[in-house]
Structures are given as structure tokens and as C-alpha cells.
C-alpha positions in Angstrom: -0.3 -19.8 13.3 3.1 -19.3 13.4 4.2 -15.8 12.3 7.7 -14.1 11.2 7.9 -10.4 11.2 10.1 -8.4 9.1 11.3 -4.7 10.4 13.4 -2.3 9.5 12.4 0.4 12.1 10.8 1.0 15.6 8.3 -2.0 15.1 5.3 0.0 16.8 3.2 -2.9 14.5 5.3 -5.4 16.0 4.2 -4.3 19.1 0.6 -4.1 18.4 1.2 -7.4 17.2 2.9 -8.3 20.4 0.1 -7.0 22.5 -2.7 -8.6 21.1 -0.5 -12.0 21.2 0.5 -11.3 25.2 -3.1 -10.0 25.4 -5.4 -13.6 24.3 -6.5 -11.9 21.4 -4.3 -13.5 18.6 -4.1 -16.7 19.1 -0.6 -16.8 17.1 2.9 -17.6 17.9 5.9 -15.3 16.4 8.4 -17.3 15.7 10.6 -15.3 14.7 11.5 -11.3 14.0 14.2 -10.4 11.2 15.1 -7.2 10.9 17.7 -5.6 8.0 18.7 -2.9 10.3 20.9 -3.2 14.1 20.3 -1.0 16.5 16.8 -0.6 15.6 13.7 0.1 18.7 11.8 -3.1 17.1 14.5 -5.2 18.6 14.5 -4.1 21.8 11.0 -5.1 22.0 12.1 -8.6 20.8 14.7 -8.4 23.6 12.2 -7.0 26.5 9.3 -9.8 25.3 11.5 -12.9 24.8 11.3 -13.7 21.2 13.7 -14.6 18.8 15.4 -12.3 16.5 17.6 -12.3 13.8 19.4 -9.9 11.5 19.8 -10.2 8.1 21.2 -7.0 5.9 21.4 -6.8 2.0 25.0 -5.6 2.7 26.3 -8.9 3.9 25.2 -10.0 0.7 26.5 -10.6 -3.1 23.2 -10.4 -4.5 19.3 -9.2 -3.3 18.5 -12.9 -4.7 21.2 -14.3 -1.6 19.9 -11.4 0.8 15.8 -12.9 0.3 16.9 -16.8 0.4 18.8 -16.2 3.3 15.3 -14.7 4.9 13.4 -17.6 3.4 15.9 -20.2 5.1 15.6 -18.5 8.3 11.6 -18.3 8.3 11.4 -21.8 7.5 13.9 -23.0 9.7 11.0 -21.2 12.5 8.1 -23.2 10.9 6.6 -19.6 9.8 3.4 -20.0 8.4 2.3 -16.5 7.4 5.1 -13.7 7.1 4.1 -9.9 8.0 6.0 -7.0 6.9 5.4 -4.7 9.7 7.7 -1.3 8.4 10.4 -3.4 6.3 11.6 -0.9 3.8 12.2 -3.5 1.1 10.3 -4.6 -2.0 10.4 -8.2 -2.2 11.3 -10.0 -5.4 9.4 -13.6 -6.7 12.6 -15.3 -5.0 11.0 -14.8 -1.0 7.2 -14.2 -2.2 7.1 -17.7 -4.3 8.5 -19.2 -1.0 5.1 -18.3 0.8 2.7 -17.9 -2.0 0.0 -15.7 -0.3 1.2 -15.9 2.9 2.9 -12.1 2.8 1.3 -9.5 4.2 1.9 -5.6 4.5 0.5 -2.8 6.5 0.8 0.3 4.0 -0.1 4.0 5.5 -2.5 4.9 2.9 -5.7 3.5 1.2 -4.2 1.7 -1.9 -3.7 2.0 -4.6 -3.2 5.9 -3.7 -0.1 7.3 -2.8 2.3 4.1 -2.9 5.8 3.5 -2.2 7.4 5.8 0.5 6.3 9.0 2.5 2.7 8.1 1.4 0.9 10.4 4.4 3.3 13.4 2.7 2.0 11.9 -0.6 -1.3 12.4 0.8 -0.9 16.4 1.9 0.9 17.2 -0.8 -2.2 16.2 -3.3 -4.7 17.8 -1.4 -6.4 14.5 -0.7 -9.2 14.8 2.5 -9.7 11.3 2.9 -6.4 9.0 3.6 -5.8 5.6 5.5 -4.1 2.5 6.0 -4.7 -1.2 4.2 -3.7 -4.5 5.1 -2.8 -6.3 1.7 -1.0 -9.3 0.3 2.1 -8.5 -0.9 3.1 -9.2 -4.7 5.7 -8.3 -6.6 4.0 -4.7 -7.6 5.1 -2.4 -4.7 2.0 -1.5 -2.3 -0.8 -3.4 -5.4 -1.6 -6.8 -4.0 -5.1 -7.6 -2.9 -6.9 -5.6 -0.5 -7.8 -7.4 3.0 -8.6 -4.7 5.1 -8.6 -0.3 5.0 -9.2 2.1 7.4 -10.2 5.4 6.9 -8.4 8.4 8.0 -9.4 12.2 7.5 -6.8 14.0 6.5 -7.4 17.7 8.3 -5.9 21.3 7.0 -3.5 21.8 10.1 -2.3 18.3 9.7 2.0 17.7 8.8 3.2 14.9 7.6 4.0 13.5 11.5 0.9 14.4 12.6 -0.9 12.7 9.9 1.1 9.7 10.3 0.7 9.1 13.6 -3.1 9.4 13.6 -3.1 7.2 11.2 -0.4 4.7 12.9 -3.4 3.9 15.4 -5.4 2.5 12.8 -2.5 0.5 12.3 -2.5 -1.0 15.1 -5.9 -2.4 15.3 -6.5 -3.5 11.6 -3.2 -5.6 11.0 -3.6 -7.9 14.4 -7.3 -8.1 13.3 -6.0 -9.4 9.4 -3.9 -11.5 10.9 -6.5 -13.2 13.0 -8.7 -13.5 10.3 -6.3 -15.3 8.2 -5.5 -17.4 11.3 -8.7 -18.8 11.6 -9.1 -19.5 7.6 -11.7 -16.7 6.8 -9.7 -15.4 4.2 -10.6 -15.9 0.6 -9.0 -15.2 -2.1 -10.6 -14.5 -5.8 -8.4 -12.5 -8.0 -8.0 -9.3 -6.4 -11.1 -9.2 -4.7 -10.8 -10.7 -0.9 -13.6 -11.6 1.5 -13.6 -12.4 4.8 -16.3 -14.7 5.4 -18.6 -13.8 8.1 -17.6 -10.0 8.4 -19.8 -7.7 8.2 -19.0 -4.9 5.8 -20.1 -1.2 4.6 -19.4 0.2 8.0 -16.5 2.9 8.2 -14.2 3.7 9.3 -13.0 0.0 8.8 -14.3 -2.1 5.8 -14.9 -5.1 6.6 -15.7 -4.1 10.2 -13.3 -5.3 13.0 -13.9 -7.8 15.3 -11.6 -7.8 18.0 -9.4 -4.8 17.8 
């Protein structure tokens, strides 16, 4: 499967992404990284693996309709097949997402729908909340709300600030969104309504549901 990543930041997903890719565990190609931001860590690790990049910011833009088709033309001038938002800090409108109807994905730092939209492990402090997470979901045009393909849970513990929250749960990153995308690479993933199933994973076990596989 051929995958486009969108960034906005240090692209530690990327990476994960990268390594399991490098590593024989994805079988997956990225075909292509665009990022919104220059001078951003997730393109150096384009630069140091050898894949192609691109940037594409809103600013260079009339409209956010131009800025998405722009991203769209790009994408499918790679032959992307499925597009992962891997810390893009943009909601997408129906202009990209009709483009690759359920073919987004997004790695979101808390178990949806809690404590959407930005600073969610803060979110997550702030409310006193003991349990928090990370989900792999489709994205739609309702920030952080599509269908639920994978969570991980995360304690959240009385010392804990929002840095060190978020980077214990950035490790669960890392393994559930190279595991999604392998499952959707191989066709497991079914779609009914908001409920999603991967066929032939085993569920009920925490702190993934469904388990993983391979990461």
C-alpha cells in the first residue's frame, strides 16, 4: 500500500512508521511526506531515509479549499492509496477527505471521543481523568470523531505533567498506528457505521483493544 504522510511537527510517528517499513514489518511504501511547516525534525528524517517530501503551507494559498486540492494533487500524483495524519495540526475539510473517502487516518493522544482537539494529555490532567490513551481513527469532518480502529490505554498517574504524560503515551503511539496501518493494508478493516472490526483480531485484552499483532 502506498502511503502519504502529513506533518506538521517532529514526525516521531513518521518515524515509527519509517521503522517498521525499514524494519519488514509493514509491508507499505511512503510515497510521499507533506508537511505545512519548513524547518520542521519530520523532514530531516525524510532527508536522512530517502523519501520524498514536499511542502505545502496554507499561507501560499488564497483559500484552505486551494491549500487541501493542492495536497490532493500532490498525493495522487504519488499513487497514495491510504493518507495518515501523523501530528498535522489541521482539520481537514470534505474538499481532501472526499478525495480518499476512508482512506484518512489519525493518531489522536487520547481515548476518543474524550478530550479532543489540541493539548488533549493537559485536557486529560486538568479533568482529573485516571485513565487516558491514544486511538487510531478515520478521520471525518468532525475534529478527532470518526470511527474508532484501534485505542490504547494509558494510566494517567498523580505526579504526571502534561510532558510527561505525553510522552508515555507517545510510545503507544508508536506501536498501534504502524499496526492500523498494516491491518488496513492487508484488507482486515471493516467498516459498519461507526463500529470497526478487524477481522481476525482478537479483542478484550488491554492495554490495546483489538490486541496487536506485530508491534
Amino acid at each position: 500500500m502506498n502511503l502519504g504522510i502529513l506533518v506538521s511537527g517532529r514526525g516521531s510517528n513518521l518515524q515509527a512508521i519509517i521503522d517498521a517499513v525499514e524494519g519488514g514489518r509493514l509491508e507499505s511504501k511512503i510515497s510521499l511526506v507533506i508537511s505545512d511547516r519548513e524547518g520542521v525534525q519530520a523532514i530531516e528524517r525524510c532527508i536522512r531515509h530517502g523519501l520524498a517530501y514536499r511542502f505545502i503551507r496554507r499561507k501560499d494559498f488564497g483559500s484552505r479549499e486551494e491549500f487541501e486540492q493542492s495536497m490532493v494533487q500532490a498525493l495522487k500524483e504519488a499513487n497514495v492509496e491510504l493518507v495518515v495524519l501523523a501530528g498535522f495540526m489541521r482539520v481537514l475539510s470534505s474538499t481532501f477527505l472526499q478525495s480518499f473517502p476512508m482512506r484518512v487516518i489519525n493518531i489522536h493522544p487520547s481515548i476518543t471521543p474524550a478530550f479532543q482537539g489540541l493539548k488533549a494529555q493537559r485536557q486529560a490532567i486538568e479533568y482529573g481523568s485516571r485513565i487516558t490513551g491514544c486511538t487510531v481513527h478515520f478521520v471525518t469532518e468532525e475534529l478527532d470523531n470518526g470511527p474508532v480502529i484501534a485505542q490504547a490505554c494509558v494510566p494517567v498517574l498523580p505526579e504526571d505533567t502534561e510532558e510527561s504524560l505525553s510522552e508515555r503515551i507517545l510510545s503507544y503511539e508508536h506501536r498501534i498506528l504502524p499496526q492500523a496501518i498494516k491491518w488496513l493494508s492487508e484488507g482486515r478493516v471493516k467498516v459498519y457505521g461507526r463500529q470497526v472490526v478487524v477481522e481476525g483480531a482478537r479483542y478484550g485484552t488491554l492495554p490495546f483493544n483489538p490486541d496487536l499483532e506485530d508491534f
